[in-house]
N, C-alpha and C positions, 0 to 999 in steps of 0.2 A: 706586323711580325706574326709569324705559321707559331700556335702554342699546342695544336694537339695534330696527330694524326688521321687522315681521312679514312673512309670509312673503307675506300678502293684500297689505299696501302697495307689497309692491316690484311684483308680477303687475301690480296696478294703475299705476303709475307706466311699466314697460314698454309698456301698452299704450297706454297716452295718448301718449307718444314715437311708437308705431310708427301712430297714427294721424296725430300730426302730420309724419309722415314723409313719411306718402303722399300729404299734400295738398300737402306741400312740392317733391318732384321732378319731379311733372309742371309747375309752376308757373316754376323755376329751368329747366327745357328748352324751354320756350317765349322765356324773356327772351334765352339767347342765340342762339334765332335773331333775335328783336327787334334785338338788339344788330349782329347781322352785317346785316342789313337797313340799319340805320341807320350802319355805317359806310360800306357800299355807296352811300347813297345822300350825305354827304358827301362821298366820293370823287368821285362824278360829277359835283356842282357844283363843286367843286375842278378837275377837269379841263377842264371847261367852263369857267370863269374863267380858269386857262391860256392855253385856247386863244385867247382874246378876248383878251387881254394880251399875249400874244404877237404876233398879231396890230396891235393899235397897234402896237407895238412896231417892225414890220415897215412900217406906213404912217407914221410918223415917218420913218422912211429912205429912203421913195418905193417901198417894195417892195410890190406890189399884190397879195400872194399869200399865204395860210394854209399853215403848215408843213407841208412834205410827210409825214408820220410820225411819230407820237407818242411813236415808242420807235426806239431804237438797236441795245437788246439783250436776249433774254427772261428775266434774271435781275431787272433793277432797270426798271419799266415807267414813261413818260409823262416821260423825262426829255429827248425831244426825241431830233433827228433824228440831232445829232451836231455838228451847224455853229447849230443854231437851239436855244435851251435853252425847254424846258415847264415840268415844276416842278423845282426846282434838288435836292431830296433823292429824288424820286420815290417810287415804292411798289411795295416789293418781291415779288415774282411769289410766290404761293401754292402750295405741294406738291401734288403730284399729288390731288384728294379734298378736300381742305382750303379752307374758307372763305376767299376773297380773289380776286383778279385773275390772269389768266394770259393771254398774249399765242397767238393764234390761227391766225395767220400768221405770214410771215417778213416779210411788208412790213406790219407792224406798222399794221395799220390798223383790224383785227379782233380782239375781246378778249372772255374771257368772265368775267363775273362771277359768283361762285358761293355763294349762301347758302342757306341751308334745305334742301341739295340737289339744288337746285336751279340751272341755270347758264344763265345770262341771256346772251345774243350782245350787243353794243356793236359800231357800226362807227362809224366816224370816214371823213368825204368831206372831202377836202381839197380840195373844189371853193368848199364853200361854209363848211366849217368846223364842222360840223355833226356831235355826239358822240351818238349814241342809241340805244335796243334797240328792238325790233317790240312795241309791248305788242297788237296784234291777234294776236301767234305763240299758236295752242295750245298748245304745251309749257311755256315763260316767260313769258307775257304778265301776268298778276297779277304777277307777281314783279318785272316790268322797271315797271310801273306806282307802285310801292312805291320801286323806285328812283329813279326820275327827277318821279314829282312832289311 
């Protein structure tokens, strides 16, 4: 009766792992930029829905004007100007490098989006209400494409 395994089964067993290894990591680093791509781009319609709600919001009262400023302050983003509320939990501003939102200016108008490496400009016109990146920019332009449509 066989009590351990040979020396050939295990060599073999290692290598079939170390094959499926390799086709697994590059696979699993693709998905999360997938993944940051796609939160970025819920984000944006989430903000854009905001902004539009808020808006009624503001023409129910006779106010004929889109929120001056999407953010208060650059730790917690998009929660409004201060007197005017966007979305009531917001989204919290990303570490220096790190996948997520950060506010670009101090008149919070300007923001960058940052996935894959990549760092998308947003600007918000409080003329017309209007939330979006340059997808003609060489540098982001794919990537703000992926966001916003």
């Amino acid at each position: 009766m066989k009590k351990a395994f040979t020396v050939i089964e295990l060599i073999f067993v290692i290598v079939v792992l170390g094959i499926l290894a390799a086709i697994a990591v590059p696979k699993f680093a693709s998905t999360k930029n997938m993944a940051d791509i796609s939160k970025g781009h819920a984000d944006v319609a989430t903000i854009r829905s905001a902004i539009v709600s808020e808006r009624q919001t503001q023409l129910i009262k006779g106010v004929n004007t889109f929120i001056p400023k999407l953010s208060d302050n650059g730790n917690i983003l998009f929660t409004g100007d201060g007197t005017r509320t966007l979305l009531m939990y917001g989204i919290k501003a990303a570490s220096s490098g790190s996948p997520g939102w950060a506010a670009s200016d101090t008149g919070y108008k300007t923001y960058t989006y940052t996935a894959d490496d990549i760092a998308v400009t947003f600007t918000y016109n409080d003329t017309s209400g209007i939330f979006t990146c340059d997808v003609s920019d060489t540098d982001f332009g794919d990537t703000c494409k992926k966001l916003i449509y």
